[in-house]
Short mmCIF file of the C-alpha atoms (twelve columns), coordinates in Angstrom:
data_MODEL
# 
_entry.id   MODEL 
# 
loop_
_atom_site.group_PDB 
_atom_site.id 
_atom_site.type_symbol 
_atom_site.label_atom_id 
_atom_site.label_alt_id 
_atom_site.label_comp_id 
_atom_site.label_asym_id 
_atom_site.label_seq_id 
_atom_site.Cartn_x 
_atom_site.Cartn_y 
_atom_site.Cartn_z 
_atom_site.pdbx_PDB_model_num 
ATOM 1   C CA . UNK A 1   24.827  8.491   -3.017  1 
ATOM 2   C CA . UNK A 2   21.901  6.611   -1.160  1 
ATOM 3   C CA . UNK A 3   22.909  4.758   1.756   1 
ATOM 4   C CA . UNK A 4   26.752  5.233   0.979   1 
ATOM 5   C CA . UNK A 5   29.188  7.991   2.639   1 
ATOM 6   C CA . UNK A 6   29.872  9.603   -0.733  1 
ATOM 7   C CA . UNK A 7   28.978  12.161  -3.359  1 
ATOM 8   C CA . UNK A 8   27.755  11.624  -6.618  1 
ATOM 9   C CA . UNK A 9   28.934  13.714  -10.151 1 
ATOM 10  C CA . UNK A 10  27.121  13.633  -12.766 1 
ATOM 11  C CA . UNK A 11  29.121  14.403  -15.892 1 
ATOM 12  C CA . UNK A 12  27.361  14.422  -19.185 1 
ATOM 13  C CA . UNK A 13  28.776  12.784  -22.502 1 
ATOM 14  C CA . UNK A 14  30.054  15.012  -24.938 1 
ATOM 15  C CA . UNK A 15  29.676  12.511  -27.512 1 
ATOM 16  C CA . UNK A 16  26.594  10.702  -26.605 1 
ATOM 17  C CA . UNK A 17  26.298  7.396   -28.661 1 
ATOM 18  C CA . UNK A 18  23.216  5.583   -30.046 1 
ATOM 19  C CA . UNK A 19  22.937  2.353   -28.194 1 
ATOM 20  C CA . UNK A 20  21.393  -0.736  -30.232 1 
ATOM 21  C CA . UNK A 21  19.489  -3.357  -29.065 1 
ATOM 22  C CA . UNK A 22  21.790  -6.093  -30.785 1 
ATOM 23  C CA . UNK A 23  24.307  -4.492  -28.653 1 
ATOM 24  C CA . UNK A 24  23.229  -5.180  -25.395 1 
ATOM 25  C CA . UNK A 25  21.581  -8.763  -26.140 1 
ATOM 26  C CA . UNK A 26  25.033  -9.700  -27.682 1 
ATOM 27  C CA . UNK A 27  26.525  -9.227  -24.261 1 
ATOM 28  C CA . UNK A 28  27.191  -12.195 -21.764 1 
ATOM 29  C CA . UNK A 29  25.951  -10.218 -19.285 1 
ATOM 30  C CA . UNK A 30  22.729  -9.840  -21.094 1 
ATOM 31  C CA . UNK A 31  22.326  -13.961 -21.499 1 
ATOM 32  C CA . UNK A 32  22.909  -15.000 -17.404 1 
ATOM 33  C CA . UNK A 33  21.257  -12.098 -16.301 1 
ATOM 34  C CA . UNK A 34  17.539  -12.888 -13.611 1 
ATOM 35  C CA . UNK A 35  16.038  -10.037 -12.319 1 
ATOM 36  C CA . UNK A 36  12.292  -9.138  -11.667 1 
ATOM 37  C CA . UNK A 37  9.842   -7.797  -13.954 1 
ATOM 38  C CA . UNK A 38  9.255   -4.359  -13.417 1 
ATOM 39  C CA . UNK A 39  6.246   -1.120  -13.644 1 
ATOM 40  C CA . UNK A 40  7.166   1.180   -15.979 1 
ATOM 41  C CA . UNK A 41  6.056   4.847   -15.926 1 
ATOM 42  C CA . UNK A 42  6.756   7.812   -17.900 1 
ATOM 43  C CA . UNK A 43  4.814   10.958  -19.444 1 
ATOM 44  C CA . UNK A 44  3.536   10.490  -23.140 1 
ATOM 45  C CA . UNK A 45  6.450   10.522  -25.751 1 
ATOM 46  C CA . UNK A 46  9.089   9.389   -23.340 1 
ATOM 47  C CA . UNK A 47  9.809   6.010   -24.235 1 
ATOM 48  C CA . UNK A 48  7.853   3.936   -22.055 1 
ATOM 49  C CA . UNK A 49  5.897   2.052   -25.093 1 
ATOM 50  C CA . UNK A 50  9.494   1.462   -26.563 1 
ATOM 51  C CA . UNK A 51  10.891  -0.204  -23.213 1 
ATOM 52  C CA . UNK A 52  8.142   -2.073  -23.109 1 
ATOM 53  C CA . UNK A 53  8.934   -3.423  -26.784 1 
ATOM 54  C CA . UNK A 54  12.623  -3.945  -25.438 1 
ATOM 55  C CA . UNK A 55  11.537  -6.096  -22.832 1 
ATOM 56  C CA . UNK A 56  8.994   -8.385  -24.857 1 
ATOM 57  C CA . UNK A 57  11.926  -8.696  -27.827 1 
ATOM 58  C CA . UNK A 58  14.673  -9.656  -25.037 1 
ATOM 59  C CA . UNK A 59  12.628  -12.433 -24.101 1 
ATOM 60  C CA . UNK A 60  11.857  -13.428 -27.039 1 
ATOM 61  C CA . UNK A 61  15.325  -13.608 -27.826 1 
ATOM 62  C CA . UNK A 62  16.121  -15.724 -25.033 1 
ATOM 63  C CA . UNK A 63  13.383  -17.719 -25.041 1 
ATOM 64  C CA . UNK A 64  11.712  -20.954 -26.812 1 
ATOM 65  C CA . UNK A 65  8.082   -20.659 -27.600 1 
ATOM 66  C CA . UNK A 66  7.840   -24.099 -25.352 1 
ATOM 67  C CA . UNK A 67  9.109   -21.870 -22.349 1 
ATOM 68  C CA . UNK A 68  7.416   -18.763 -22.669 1 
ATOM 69  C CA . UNK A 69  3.830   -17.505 -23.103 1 
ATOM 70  C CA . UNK A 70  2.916   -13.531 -22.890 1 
ATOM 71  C CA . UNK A 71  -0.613  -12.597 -21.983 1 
ATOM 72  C CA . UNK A 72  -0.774  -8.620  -23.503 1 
ATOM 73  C CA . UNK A 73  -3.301  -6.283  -22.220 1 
ATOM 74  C CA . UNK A 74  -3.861  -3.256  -24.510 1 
ATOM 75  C CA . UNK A 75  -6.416  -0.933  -23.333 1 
ATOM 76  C CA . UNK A 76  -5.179  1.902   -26.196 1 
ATOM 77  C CA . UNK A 77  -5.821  -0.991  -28.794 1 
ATOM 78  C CA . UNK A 78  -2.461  0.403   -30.261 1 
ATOM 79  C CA . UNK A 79  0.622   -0.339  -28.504 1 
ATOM 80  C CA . UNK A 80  0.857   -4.248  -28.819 1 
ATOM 81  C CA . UNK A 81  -0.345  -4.670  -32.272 1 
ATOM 82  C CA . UNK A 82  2.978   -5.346  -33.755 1 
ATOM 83  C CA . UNK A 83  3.118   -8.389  -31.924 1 
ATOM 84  C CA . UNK A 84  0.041   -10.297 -33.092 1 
ATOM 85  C CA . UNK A 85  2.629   -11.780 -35.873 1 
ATOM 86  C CA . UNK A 86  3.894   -14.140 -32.667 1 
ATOM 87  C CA . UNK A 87  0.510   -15.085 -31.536 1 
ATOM 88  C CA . UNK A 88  0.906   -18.724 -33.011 1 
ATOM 89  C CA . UNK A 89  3.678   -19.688 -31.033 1 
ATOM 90  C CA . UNK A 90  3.955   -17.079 -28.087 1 
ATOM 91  C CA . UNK A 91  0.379   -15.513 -27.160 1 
ATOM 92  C CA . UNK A 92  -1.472  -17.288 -24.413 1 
ATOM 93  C CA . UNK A 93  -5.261  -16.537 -24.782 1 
ATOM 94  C CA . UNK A 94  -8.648  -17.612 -23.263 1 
ATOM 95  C CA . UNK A 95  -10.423 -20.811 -24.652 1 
ATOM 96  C CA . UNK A 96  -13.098 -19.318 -26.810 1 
ATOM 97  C CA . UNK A 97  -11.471 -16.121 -27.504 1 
ATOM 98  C CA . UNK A 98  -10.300 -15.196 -31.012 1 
ATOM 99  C CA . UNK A 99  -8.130  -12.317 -29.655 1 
ATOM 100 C CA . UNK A 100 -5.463  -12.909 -28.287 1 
ATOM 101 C CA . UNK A 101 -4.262  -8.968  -27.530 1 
ATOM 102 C CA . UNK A 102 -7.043  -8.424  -25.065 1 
ATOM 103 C CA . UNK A 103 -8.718  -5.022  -25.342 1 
ATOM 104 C CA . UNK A 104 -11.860 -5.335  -23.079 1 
ATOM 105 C CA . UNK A 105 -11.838 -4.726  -19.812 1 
ATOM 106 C CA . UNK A 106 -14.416 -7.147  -18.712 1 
ATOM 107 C CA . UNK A 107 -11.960 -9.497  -20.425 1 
ATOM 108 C CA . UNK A 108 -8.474  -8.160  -18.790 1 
ATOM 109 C CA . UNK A 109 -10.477 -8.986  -15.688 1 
ATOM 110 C CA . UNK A 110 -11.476 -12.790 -15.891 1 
ATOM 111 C CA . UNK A 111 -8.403  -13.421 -18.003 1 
ATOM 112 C CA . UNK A 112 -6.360  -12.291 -14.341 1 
ATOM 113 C CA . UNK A 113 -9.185  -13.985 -12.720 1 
ATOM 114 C CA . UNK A 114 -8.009  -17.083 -14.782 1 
ATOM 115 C CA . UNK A 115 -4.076  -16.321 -14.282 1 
ATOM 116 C CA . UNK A 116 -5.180  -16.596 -10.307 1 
ATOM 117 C CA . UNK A 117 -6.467  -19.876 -10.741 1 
ATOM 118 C CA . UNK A 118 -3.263  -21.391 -12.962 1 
ATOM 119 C CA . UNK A 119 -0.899  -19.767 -10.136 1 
ATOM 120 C CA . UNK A 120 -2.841  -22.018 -7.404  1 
ATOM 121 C CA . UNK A 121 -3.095  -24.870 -9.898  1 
ATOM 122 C CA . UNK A 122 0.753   -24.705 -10.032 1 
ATOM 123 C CA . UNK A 123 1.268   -24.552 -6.283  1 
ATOM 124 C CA . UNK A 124 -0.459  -27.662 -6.110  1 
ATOM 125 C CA . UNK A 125 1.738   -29.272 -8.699  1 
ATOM 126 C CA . UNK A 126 4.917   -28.041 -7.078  1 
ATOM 127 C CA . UNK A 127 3.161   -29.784 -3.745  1 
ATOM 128 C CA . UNK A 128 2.513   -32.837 -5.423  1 
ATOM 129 C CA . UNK A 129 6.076   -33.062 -7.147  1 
ATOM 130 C CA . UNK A 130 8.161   -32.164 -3.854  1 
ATOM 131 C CA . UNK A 131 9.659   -29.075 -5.206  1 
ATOM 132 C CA . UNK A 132 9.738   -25.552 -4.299  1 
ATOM 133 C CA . UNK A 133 9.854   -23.487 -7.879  1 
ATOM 134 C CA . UNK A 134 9.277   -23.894 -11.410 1 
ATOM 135 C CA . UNK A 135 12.849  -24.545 -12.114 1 
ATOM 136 C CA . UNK A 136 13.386  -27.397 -10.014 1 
ATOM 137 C CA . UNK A 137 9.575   -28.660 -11.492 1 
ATOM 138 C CA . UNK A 138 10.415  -28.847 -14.650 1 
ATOM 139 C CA . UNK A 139 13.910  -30.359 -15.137 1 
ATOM 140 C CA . UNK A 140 11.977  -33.075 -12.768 1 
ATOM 141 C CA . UNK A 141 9.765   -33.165 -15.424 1 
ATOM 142 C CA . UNK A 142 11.906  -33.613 -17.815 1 
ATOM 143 C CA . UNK A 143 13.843  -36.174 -16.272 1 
ATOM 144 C CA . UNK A 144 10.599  -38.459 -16.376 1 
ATOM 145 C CA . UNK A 145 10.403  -38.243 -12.514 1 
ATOM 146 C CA . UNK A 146 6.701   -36.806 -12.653 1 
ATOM 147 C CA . UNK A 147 4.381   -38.684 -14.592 1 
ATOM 148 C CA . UNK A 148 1.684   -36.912 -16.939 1 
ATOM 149 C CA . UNK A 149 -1.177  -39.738 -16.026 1 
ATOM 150 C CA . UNK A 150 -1.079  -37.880 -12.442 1 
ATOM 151 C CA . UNK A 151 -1.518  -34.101 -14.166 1 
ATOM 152 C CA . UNK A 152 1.783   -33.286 -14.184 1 
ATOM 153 C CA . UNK A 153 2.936   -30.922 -17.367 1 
ATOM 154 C CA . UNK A 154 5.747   -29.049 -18.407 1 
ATOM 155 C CA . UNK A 155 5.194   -25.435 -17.058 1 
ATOM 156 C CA . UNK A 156 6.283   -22.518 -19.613 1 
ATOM 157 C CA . UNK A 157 6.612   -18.609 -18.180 1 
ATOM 158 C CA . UNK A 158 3.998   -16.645 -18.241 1 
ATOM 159 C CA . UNK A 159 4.239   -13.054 -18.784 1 
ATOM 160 C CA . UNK A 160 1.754   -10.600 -18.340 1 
ATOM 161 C CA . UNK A 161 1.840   -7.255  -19.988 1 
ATOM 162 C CA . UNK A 162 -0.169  -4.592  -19.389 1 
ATOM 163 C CA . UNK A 163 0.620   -1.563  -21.135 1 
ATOM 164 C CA . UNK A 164 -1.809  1.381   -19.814 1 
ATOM 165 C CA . UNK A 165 -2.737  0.279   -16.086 1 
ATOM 166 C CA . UNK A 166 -4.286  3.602   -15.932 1 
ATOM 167 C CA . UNK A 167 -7.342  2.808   -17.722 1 
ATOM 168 C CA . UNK A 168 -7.889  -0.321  -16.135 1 
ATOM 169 C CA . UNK A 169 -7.852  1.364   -12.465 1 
ATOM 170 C CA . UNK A 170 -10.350 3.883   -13.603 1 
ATOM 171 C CA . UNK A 171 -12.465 1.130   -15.133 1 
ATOM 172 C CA . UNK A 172 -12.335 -1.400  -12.749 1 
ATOM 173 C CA . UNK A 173 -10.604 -0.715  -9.417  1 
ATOM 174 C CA . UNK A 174 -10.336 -3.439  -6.956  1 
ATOM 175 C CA . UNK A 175 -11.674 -5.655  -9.771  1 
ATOM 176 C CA . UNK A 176 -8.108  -5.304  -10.937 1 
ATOM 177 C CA . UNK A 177 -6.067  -4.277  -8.168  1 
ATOM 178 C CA . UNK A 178 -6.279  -7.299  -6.107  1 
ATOM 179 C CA . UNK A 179 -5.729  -10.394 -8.740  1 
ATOM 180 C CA . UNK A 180 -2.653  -8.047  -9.575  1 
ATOM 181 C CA . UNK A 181 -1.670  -7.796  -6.445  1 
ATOM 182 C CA . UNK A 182 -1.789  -11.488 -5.622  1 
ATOM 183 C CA . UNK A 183 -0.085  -12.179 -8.627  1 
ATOM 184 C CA . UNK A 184 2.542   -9.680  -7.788  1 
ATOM 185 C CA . UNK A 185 3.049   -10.945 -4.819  1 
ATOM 186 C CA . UNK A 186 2.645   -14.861 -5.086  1 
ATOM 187 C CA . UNK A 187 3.057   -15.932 -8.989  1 
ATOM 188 C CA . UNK A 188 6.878   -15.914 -9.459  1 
ATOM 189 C CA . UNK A 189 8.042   -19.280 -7.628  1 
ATOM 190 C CA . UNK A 190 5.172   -20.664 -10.326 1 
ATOM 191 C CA . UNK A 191 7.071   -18.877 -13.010 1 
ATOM 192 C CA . UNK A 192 3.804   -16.037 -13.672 1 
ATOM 193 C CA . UNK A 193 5.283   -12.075 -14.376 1 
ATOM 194 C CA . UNK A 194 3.916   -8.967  -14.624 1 
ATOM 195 C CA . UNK A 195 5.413   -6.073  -16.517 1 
ATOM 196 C CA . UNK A 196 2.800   -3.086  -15.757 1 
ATOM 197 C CA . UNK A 197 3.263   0.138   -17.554 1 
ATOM 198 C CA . UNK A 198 1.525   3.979   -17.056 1 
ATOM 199 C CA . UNK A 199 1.477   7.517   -18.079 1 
ATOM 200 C CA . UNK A 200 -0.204  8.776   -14.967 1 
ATOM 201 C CA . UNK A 201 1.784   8.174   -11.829 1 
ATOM 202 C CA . UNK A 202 -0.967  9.359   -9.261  1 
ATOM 203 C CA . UNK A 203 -1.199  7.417   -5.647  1 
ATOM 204 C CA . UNK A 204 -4.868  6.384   -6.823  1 
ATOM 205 C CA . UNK A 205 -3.140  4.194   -9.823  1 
ATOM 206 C CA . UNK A 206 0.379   3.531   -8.221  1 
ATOM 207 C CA . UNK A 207 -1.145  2.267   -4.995  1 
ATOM 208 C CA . UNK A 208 1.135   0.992   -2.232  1 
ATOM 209 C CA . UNK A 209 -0.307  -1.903  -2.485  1 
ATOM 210 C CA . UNK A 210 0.975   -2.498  -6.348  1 
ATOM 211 C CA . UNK A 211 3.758   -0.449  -5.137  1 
ATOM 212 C CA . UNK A 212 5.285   -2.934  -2.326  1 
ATOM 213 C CA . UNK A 213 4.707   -5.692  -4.755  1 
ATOM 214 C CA . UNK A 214 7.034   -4.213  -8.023  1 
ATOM 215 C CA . UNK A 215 10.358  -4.211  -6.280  1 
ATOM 216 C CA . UNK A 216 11.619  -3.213  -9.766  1 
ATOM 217 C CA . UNK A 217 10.603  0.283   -10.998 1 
ATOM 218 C CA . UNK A 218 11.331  1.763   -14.271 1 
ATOM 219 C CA . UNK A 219 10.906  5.585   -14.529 1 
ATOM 220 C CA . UNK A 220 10.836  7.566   -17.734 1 
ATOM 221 C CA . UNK A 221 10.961  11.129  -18.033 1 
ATOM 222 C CA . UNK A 222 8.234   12.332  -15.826 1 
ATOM 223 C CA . UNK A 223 6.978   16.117  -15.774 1 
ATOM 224 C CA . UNK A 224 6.944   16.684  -11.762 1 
ATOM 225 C CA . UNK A 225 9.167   15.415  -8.401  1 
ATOM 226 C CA . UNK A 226 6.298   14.821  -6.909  1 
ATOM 227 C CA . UNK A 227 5.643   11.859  -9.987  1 
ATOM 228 C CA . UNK A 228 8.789   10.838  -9.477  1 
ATOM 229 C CA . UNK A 229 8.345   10.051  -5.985  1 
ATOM 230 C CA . UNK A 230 5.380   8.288   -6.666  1 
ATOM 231 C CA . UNK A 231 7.451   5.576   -8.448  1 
ATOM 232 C CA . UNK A 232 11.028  5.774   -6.816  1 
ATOM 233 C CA . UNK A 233 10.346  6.765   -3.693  1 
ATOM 234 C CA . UNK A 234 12.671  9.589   -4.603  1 
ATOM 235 C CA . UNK A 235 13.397  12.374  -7.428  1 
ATOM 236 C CA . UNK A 236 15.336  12.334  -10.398 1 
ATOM 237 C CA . UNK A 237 13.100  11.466  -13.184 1 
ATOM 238 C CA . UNK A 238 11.790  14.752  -13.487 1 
ATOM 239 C CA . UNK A 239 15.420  15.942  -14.449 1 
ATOM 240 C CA . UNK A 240 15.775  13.003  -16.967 1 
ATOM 241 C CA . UNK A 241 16.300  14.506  -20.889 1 
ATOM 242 C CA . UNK A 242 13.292  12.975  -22.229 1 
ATOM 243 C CA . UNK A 243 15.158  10.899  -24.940 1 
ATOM 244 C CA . UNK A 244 14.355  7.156   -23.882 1 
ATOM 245 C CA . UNK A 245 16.324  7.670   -20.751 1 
ATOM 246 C CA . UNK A 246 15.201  6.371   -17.309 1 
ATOM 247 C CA . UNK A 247 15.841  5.350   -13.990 1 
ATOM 248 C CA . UNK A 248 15.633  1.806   -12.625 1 
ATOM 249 C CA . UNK A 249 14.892  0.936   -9.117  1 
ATOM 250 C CA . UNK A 250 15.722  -2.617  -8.452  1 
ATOM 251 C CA . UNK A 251 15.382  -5.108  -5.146  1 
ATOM 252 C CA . UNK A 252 15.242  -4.309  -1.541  1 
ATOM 253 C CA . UNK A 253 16.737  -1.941  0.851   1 
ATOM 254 C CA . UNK A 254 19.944  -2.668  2.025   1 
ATOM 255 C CA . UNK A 255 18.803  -2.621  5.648   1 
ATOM 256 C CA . UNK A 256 16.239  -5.199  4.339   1 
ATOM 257 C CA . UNK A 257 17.718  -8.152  6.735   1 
ATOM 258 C CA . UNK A 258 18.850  -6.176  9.490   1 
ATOM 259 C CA . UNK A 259 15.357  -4.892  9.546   1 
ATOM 260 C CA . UNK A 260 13.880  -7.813  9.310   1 
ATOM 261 C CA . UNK A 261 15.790  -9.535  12.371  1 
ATOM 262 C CA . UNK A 262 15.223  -6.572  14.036  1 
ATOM 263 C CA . UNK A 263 11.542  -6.979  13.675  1 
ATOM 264 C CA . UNK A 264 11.431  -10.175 14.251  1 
ATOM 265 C CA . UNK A 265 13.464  -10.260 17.354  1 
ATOM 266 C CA . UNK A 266 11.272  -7.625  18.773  1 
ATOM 267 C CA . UNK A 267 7.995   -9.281  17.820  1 
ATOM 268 C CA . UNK A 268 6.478   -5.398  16.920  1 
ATOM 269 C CA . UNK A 269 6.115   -4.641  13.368  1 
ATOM 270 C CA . UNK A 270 6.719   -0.633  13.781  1 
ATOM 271 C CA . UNK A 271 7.898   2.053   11.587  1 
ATOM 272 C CA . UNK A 272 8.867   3.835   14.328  1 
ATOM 273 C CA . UNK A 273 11.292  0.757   15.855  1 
ATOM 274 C CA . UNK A 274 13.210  1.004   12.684  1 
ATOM 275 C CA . UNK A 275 13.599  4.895   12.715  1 
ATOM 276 C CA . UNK A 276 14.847  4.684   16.407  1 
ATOM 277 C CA . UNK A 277 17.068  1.230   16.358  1 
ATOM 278 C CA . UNK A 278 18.738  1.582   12.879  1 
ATOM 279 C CA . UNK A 279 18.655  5.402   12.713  1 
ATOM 280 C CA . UNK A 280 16.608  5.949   9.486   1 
ATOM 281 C CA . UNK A 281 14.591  8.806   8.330   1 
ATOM 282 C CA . UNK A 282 10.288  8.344   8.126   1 
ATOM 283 C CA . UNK A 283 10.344  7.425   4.467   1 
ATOM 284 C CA . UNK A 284 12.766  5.127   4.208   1 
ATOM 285 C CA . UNK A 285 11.610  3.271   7.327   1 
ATOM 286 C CA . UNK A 286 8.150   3.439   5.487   1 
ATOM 287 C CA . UNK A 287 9.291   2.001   2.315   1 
ATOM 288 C CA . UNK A 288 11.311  -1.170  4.345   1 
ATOM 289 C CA . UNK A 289 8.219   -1.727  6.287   1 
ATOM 290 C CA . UNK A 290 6.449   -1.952  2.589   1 
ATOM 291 C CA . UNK A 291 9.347   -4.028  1.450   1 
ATOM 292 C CA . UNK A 292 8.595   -6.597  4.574   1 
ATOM 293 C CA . UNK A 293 4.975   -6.629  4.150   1 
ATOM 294 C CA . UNK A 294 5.350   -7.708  0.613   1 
ATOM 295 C CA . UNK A 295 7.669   -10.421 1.331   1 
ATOM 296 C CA . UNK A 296 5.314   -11.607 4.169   1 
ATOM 297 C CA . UNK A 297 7.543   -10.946 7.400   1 
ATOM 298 C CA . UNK A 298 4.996   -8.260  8.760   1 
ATOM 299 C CA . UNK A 299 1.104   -8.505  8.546   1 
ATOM 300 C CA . UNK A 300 -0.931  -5.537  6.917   1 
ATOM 301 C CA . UNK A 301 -1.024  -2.285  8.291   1 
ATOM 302 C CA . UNK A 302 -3.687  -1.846  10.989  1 
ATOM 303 C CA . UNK A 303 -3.972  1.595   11.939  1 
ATOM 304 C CA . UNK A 304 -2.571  2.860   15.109  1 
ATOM 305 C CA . UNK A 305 -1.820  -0.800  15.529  1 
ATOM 306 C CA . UNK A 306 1.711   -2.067  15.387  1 
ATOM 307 C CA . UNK A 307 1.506   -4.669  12.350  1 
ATOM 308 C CA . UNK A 308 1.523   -8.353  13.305  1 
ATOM 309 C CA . UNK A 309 4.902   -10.223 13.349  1 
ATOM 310 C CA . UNK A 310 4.283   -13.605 10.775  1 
ATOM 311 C CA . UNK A 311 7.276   -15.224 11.250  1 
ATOM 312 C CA . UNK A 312 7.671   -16.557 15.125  1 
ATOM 313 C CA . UNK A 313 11.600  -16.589 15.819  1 
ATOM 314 C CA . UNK A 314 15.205  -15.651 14.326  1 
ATOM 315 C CA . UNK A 315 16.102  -19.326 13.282  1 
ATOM 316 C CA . UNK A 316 12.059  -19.610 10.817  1 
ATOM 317 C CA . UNK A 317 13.661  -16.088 9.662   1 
ATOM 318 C CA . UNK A 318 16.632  -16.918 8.543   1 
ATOM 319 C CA . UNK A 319 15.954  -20.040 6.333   1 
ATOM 320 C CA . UNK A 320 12.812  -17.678 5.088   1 
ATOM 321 C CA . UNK A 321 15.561  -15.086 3.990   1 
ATOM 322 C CA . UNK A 322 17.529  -18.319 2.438   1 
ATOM 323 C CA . UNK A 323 14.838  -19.136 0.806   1 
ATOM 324 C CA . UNK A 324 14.552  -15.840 -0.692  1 
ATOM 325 C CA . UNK A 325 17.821  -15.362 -2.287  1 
ATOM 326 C CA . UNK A 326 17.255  -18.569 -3.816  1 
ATOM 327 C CA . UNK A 327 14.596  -16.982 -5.572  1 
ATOM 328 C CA . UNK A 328 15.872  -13.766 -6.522  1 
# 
């Protein structure tokens, strides 16, 4: 087992049951659960369309359209129709536009272009309100402490689906790559998620920049290790039976902290300081150093360079690691 002392079994089900979808929305578990939004991958035929249905319907089911608003991107023009029956109360769309699935890549990119803008717009009402996340901005709201005259609105979720991020990398590139990223890595205090979804798992799609920014990864059946390491970090999918069944990476390393106070203590964000102090292997080291860059504790990487330090002592580190529990 990863970062445990112990061997795992696998033992497979003799009598393998059908699980519904009532089933697990039924459960308690299901209604207090928070966890991010994750990037979905998976060959063709696997499921990954399906899981992406699963995940718009669970929201749906715990959601009121007053709360919630999906923006889908559907560059296969296939995938999403079924939900055009919920554009009325649920689909978010472009002033002007008459679809609301969008289809068009020039339009997938000023619609993120757009989703940019409404994340800083919301930063500055969470400024101008004295809060620090949506949450804590809207029951404010509610309770009539924010009035409308000075711009202030009740803020609903935004989710963004985009169901073949393949097409949209060979289309557009950077065009899309870095509102995503920003998104990814700023939009969730302000309540904006991104559910991204592909059938080709190369490094020139999955980039580590998109990578270190999905701290949730959901991998379908996939035909090679070397596609399954492009998602997890690890193998495993390639083994999965192909039947809707995956594997789901979720949150940080469990060296995360340590690492991070290690870092910080040090002042030298290095790779190679984690290998030596905490005794981890090169690609695990690699993938907490990712993990810290996306959470903004260590600058970009810079070549031979070690990366820059952005957080000046142990005390700022430990109410920014507060902070982010809160959030998770």
């Amino acid at each position: 087992m990863p970062g445990k002392g112990t061997i795992g079994i696998e033992v497979p089900n003799q009598n393998p049951e059908m699980v519904s979808m009532r089933s697990v929305l039924a459960t308690e578990k299901f209604q207090n659960t928070t966890m991010d939004l994750p990037i979905a991958l998976g060959a063709t035929g696997q499921g990954k369309s399906v899981g992406i249905n699963a995940i718009l319907v669970s929201l749906l089911y715990k959601m009121h359209p007053a709360q919630l608003k999906f923006v889908l991107v559907d560059p296969k023009k296939v995938e999403l129709t079924l939900f055009r029956k919920i554009e009325r109360h649920f689909l978010a769309k472009l002033p002007g536009e008459a679809d609301a699935i969008i289809t068009d890549t020039k339009k997938v990119i000023t619609t993120l272009n757009s989703l940019c803008i409404e994340m800083d717009n919301r930063y500055d009402l969470l400024k101008n309100g004295h809060v620090r996340n949506l949450k804590e901005y809207n029951q404010k709201f509610i309770s009539r402490k924010l009035n409308p005259n000075d711009g202030h609105r009740f803020l609903p979720f935004i989710v963004l689906i985009i169901d073949e991020f393949a097409d949209l990398m060979m289309t557009a590139g950077k065009e899309v790559e870095t509102p995503i990223a920003r998104i990814a890595q700023l939009a969730r205090a302000v309540g904006i998620h991104l559910v991204i979804a592909t059938q080709r798992p190369s490094v020139n799609i999955i980039t580590g920049t998109i990578k270190a920014n999905f701290p949730a990864r959901l991998a379908f059946r996939v035909l090679s290790k070397i596609d399954s390491r492009t998602i997890l970090d690890s193998g495993g999918a390639d083994q999965l039976i192909g039947r809707g069944d995956m594997l789901l990476s979720t949150d940080r390393d469990p060296m995360f902290e340590e690492a991070a106070r290690m870092i910080v203590m040090h002042q030298q964000g290095s790779t190679s300081l984690i290998q030596r102090k905490l005794k981890l292997g090169y690609n695990r080291a690699g993938r907490i150093i990712d993990q810290l860059e996306a959470a903004h504790i260590v600058g970009p990487f810079e070549g031979s360079k070690a990366r820059e330090v952005l957080i000046p002592d142990e005390y700022s580190l430990e109410q920014f690691l507060s902070t982010l529990d809160k959030e998770k």
